[in-house]
N, CA, C and O of each residue as an XYZ file, in Angstrom:
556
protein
N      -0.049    -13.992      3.064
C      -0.796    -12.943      2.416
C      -1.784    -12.374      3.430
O      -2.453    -12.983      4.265
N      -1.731    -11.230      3.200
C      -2.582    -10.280      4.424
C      -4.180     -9.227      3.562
O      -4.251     -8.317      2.736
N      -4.831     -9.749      4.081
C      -6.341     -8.734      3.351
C      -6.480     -7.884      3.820
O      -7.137     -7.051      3.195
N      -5.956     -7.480      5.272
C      -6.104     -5.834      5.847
C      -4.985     -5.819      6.980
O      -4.168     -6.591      7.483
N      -5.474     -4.312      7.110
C      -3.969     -3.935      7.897
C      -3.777     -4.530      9.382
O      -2.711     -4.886      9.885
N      -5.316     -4.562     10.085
C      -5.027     -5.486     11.304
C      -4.373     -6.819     11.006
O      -3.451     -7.075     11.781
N      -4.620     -7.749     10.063
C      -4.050     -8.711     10.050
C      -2.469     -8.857      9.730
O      -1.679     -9.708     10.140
N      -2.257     -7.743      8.855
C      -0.484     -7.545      9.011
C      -0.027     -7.010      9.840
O       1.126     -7.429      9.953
N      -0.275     -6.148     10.678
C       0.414     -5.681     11.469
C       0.177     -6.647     13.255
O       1.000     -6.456     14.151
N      -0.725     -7.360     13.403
C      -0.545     -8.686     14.174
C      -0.288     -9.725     13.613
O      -0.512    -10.712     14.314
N       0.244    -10.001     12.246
C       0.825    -10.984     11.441
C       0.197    -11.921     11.646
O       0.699    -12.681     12.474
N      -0.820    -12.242     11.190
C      -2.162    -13.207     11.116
C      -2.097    -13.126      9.848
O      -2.506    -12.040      9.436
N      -1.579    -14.182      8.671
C      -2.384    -14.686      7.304
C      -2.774    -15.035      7.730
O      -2.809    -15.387      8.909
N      -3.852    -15.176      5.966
C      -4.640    -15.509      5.489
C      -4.346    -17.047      5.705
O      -3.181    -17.408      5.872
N      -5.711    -18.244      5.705
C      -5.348    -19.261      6.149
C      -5.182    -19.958      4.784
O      -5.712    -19.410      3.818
N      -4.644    -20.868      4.638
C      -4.132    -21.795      3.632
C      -2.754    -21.486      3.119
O      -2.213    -20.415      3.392
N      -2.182    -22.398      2.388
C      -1.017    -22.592      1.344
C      -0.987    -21.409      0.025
O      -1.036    -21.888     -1.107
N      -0.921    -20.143      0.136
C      -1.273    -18.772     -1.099
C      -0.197    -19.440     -2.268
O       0.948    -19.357     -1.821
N      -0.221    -20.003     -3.470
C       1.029    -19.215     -4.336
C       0.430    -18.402     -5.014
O      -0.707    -18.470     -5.482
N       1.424    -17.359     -5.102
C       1.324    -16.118     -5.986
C       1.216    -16.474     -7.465
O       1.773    -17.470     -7.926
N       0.540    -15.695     -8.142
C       0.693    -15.878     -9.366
C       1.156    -14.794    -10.069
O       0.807    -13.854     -9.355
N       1.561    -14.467    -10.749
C       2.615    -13.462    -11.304
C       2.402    -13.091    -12.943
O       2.406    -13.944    -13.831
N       2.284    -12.173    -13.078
C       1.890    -11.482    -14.780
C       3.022    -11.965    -15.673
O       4.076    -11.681    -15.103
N       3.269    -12.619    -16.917
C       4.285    -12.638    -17.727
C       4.912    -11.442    -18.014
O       6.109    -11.645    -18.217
N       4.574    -10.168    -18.126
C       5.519     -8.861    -18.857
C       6.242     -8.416    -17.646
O       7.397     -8.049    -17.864
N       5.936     -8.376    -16.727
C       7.023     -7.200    -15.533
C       7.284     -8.226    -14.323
O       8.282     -8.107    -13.612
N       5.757     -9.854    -14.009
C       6.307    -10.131    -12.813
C       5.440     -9.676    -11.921
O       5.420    -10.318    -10.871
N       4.766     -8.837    -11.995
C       3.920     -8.562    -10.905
C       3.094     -9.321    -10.692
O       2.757     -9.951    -11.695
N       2.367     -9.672     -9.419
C       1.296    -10.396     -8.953
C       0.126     -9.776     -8.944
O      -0.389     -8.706     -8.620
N      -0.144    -10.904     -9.451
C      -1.715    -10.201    -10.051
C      -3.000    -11.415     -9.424
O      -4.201    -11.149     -9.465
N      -2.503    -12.590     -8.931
C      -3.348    -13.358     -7.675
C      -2.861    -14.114     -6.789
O      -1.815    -14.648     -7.159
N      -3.274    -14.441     -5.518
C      -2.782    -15.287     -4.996
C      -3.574    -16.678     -5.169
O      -4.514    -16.513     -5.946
N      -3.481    -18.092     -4.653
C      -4.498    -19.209     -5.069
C      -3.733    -19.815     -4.090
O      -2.540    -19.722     -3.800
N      -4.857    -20.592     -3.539
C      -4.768    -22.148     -2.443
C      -5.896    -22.657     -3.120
O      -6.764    -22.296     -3.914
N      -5.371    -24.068     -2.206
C      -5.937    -25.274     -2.877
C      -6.236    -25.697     -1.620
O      -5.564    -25.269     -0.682
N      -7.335    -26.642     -1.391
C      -7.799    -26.997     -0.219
C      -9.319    -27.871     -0.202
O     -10.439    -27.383     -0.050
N      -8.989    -29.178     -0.391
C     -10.140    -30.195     -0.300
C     -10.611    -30.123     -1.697
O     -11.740    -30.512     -1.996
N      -9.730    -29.607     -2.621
C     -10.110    -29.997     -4.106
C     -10.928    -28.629     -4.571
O     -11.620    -28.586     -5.589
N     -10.753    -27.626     -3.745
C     -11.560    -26.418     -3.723
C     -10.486    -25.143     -4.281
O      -9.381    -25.156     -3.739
N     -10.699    -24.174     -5.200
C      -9.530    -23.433     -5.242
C     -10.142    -22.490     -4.484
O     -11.328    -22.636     -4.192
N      -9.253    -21.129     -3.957
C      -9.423    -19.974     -3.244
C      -8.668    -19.176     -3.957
O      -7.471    -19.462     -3.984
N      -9.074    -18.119     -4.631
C      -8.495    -16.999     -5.412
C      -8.525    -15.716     -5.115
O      -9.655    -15.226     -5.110
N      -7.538    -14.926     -4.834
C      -7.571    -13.720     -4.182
C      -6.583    -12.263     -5.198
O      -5.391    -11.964     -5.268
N      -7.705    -11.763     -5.753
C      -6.884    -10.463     -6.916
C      -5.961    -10.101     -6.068
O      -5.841    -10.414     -4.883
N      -5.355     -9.472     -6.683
C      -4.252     -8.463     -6.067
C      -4.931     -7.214     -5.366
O      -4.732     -6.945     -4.181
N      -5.530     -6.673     -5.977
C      -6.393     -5.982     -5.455
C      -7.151     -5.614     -3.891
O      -7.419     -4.591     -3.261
N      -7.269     -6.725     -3.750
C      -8.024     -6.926     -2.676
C      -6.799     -7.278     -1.315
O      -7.044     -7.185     -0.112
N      -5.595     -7.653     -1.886
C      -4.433     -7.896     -0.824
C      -4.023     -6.749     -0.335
O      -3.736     -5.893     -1.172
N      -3.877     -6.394      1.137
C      -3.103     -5.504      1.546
C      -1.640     -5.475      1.427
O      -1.000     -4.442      1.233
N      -1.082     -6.771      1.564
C       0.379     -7.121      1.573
C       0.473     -8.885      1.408
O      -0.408     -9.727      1.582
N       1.808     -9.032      1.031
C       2.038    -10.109      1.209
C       3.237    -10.265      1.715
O       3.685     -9.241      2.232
N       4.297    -11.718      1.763
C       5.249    -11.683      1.643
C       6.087    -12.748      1.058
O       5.861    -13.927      1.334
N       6.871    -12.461      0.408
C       7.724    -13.275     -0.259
C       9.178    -13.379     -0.114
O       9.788    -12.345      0.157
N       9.898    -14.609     -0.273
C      11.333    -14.740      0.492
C      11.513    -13.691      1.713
O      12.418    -12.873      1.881
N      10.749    -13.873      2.252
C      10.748    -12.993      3.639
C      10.778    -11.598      3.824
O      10.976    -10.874      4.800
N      10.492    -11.376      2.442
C      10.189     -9.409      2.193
C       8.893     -9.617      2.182
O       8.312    -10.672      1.929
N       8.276     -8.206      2.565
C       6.937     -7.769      2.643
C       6.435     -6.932      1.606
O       6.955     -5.819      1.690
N       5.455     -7.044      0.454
C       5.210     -5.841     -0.369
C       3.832     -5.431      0.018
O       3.319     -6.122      0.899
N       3.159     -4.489     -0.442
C       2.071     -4.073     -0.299
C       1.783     -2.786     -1.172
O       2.388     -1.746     -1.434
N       0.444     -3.417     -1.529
C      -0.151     -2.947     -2.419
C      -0.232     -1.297     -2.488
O      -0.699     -0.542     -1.636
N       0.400     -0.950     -3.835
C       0.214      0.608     -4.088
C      -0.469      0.695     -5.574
O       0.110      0.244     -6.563
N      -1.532      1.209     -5.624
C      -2.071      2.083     -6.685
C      -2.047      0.928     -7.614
O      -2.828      0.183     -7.022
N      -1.687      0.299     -8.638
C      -1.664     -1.186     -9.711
C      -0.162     -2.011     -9.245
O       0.265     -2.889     -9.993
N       0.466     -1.714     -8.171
C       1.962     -2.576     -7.982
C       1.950     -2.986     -6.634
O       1.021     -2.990     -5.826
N       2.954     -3.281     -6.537
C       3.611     -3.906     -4.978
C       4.752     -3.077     -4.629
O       5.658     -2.925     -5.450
N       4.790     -2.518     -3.464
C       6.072     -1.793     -3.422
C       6.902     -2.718     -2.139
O       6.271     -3.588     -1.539
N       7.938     -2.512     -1.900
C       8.377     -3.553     -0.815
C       8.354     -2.728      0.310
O       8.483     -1.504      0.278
N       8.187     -3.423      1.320
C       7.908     -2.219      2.802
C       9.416     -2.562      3.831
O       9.984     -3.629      4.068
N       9.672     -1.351      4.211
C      10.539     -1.313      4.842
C      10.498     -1.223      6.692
O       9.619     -0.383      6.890
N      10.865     -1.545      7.655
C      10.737     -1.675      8.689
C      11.800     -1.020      9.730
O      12.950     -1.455      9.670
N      11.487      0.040     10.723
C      12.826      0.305     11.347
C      12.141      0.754     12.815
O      10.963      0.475     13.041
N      12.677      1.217     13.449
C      12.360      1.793     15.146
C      10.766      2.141     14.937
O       9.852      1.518     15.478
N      10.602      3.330     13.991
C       9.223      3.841     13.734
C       8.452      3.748     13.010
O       7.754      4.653     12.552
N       8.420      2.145     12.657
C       7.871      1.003     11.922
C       7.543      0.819     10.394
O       8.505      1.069      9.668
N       6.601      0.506      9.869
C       6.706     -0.189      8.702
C       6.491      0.847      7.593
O       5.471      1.537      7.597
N       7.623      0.997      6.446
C       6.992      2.072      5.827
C       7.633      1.523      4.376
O       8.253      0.472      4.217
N       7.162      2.983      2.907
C       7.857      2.165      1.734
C       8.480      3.550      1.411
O       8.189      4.663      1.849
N       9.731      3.029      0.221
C      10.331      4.042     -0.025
C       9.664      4.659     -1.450
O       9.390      3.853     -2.338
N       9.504      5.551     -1.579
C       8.801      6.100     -2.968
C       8.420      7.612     -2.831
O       8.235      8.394     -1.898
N       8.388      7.660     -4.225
C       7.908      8.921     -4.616
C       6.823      9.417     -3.739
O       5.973      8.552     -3.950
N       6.380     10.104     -3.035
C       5.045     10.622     -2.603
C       4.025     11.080     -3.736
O       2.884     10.742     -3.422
N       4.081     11.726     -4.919
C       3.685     11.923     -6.011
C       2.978      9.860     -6.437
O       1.822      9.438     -6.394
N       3.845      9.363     -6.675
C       3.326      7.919     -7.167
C       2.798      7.432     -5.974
O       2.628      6.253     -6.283
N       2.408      7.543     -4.774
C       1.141      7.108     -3.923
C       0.218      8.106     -3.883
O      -0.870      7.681     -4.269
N       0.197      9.104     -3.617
C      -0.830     10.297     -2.963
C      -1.448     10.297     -4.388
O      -2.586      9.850     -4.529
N      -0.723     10.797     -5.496
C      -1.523     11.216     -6.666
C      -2.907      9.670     -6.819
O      -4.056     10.074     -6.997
N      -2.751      8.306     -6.756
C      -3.283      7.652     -7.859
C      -4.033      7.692     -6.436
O      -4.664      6.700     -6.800
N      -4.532      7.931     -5.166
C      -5.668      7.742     -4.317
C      -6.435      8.410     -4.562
O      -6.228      9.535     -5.015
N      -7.731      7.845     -4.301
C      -8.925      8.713     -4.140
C      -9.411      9.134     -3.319
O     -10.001      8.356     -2.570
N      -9.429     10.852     -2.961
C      -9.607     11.443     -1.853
C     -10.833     12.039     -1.539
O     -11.623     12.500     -2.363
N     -10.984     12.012     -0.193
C     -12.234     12.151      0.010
C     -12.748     13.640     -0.406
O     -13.906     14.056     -0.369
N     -11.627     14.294     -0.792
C     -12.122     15.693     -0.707
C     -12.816     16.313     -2.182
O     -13.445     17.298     -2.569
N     -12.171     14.860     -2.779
C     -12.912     15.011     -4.610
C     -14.432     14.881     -4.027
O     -15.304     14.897     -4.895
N     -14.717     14.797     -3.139
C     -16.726     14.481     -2.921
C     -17.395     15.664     -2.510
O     -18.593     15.943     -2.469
N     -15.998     16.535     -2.105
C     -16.798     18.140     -1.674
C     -17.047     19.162     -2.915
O     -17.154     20.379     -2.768
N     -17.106     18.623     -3.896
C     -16.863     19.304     -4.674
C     -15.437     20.421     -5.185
O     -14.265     20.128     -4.947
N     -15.825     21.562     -5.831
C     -14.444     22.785     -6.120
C     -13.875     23.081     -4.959
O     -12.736     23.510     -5.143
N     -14.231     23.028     -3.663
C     -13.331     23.728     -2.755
C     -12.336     22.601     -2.613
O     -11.108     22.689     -2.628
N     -13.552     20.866     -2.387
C     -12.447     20.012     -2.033
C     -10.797     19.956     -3.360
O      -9.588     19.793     -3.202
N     -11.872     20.238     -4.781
C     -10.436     19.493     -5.071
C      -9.488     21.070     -5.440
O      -8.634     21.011     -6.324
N      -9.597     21.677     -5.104
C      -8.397     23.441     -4.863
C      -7.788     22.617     -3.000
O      -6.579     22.605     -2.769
N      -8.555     22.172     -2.179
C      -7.774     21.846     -1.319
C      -6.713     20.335     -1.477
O      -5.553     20.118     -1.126
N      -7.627     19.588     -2.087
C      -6.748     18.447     -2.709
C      -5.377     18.821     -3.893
O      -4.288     18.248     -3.910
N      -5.781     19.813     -4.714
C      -4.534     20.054     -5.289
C      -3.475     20.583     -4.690
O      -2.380     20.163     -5.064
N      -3.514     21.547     -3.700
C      -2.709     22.209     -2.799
C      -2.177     21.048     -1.855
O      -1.018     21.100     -1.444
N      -2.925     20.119     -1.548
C      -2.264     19.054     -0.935
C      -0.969     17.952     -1.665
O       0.176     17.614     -1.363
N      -1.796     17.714     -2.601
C      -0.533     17.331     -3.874
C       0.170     17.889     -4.435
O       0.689     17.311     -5.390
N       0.569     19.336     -4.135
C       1.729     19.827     -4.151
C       2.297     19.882     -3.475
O       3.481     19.988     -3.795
N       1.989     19.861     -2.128
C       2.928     19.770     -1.308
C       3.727     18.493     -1.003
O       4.650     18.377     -0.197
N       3.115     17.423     -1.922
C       3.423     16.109     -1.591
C       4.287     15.634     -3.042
O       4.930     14.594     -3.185
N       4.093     16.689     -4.009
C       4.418     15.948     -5.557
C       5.875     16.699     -5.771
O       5.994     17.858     -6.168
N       6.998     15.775     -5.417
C       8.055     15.866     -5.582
C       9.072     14.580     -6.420
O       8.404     13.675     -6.920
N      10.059     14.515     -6.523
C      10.196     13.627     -7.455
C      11.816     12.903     -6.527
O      12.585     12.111     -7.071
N      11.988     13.437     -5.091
C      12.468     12.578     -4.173
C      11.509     11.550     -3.586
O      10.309     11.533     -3.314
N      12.888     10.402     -3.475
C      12.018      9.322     -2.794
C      12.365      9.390     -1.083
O      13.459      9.546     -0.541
N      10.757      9.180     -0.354
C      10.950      9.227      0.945
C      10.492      8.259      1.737
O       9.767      7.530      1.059
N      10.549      7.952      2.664
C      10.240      7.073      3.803
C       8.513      7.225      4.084
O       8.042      7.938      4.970
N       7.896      6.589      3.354
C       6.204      6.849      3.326
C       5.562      5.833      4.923
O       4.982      4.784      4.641
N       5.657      6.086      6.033
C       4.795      5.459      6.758
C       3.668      4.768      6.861
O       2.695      5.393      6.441
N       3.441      3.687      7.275
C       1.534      3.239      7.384
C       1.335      3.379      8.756
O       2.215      3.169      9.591
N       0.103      3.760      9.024
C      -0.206      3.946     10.025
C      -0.715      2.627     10.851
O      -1.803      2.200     10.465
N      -0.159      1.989     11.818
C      -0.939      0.412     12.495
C      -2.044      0.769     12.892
O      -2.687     -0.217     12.531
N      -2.786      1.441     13.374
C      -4.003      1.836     13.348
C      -4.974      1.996     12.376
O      -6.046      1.455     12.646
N      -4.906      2.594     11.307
C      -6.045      2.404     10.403
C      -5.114      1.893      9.101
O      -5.633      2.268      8.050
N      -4.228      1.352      8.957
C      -3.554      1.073      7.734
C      -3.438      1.989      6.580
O      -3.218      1.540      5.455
N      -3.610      3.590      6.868
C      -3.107      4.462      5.766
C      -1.927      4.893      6.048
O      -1.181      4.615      6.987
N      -1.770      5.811      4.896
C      -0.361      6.033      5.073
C      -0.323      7.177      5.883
O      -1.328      7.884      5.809
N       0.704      7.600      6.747
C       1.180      8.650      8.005
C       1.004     10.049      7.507
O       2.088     10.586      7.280
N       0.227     10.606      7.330
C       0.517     12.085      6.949
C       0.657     13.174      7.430
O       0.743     14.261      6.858
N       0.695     12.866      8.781
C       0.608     13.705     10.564
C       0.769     14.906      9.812
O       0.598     14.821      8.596
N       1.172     16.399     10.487
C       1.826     16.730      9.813
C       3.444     16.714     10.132
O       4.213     17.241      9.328
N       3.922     16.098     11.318
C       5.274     15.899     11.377
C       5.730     15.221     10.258
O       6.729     15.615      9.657
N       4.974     14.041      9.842
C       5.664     13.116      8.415
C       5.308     14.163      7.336
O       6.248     14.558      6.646
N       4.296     14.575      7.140
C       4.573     15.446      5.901
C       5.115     16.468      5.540
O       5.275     16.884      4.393
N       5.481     17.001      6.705
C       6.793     18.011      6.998
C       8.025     17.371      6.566
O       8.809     18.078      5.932
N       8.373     16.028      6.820
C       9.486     15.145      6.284
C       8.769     14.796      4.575
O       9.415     15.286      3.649
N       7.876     14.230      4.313
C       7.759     14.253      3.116
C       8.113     15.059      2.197
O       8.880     14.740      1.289
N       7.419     16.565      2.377
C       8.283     17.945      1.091
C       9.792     18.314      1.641
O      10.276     19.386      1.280
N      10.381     17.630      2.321
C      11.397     18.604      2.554
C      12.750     18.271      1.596
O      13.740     19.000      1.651
């Protein structure tokens, strides 16, 4: 289990034995827990950047786990752009009316209902929105 993006992307867990704990209705993980000198360690989901399980990687989107995919131009998930971009909170909701007329225009260009190859960035752990990837995102 990984708490931020430097630590996944130099693959440094978190230290101890994590099991996941998992919601009864869908399965989702909703904590991780170690045990250690009679001490528990509890970690929301929330607060996880990623984890991994049977040797897949998920990471945290918006209330789920999506599974991340890996290829030449590295780690990314497949999904809707609409179901990541929409549930973030952007900085531009803080500028007030101009920000969010520029934030909506941004989520249209992103709110489609194909699924695409969403990038993270190894550098700051967001997602890629260059505009070369988001040129691939609406298209």
């Amino acid at each position: 289990m990984y708490l931020d993006h430097i630590s996944f992307f130099k693959q440094i867990p978190e230290d101890g034995n994590f099991v996941l704990e998992k919601n009864d209705h869908g399965g989702g993980v909703v904590r991780a827990i170690a045990e250690k000198d009679g001490k528990k360690r509890k970690i929301s989901a929330p607060k996880m950047f990623a984890y991994v399980e049977n040797g897949k990687a998920y990471k945290k989107v918006s209330e789920r786990f999506l599974e991340l995919n890996r290829n030449e131009n590295g780690f990314y998930l497949l999904s809707k752009p609409a179901d990541i971009f929409s549930a973030q909170v952007s900085p531009f909701a803080m500028m007030g009316l101009a920000g969010v007329l520029i934030q909506s225009i941004a989520t249209d260009r992103t709110n489609n209902d194909a699924v695409k190859e969403i990038y993270i960035d190894p550098l700051t752990g967001e997602y890629d929105i260059s505009d070369e990837n988001l040129n691939k995102l609406i298209q």
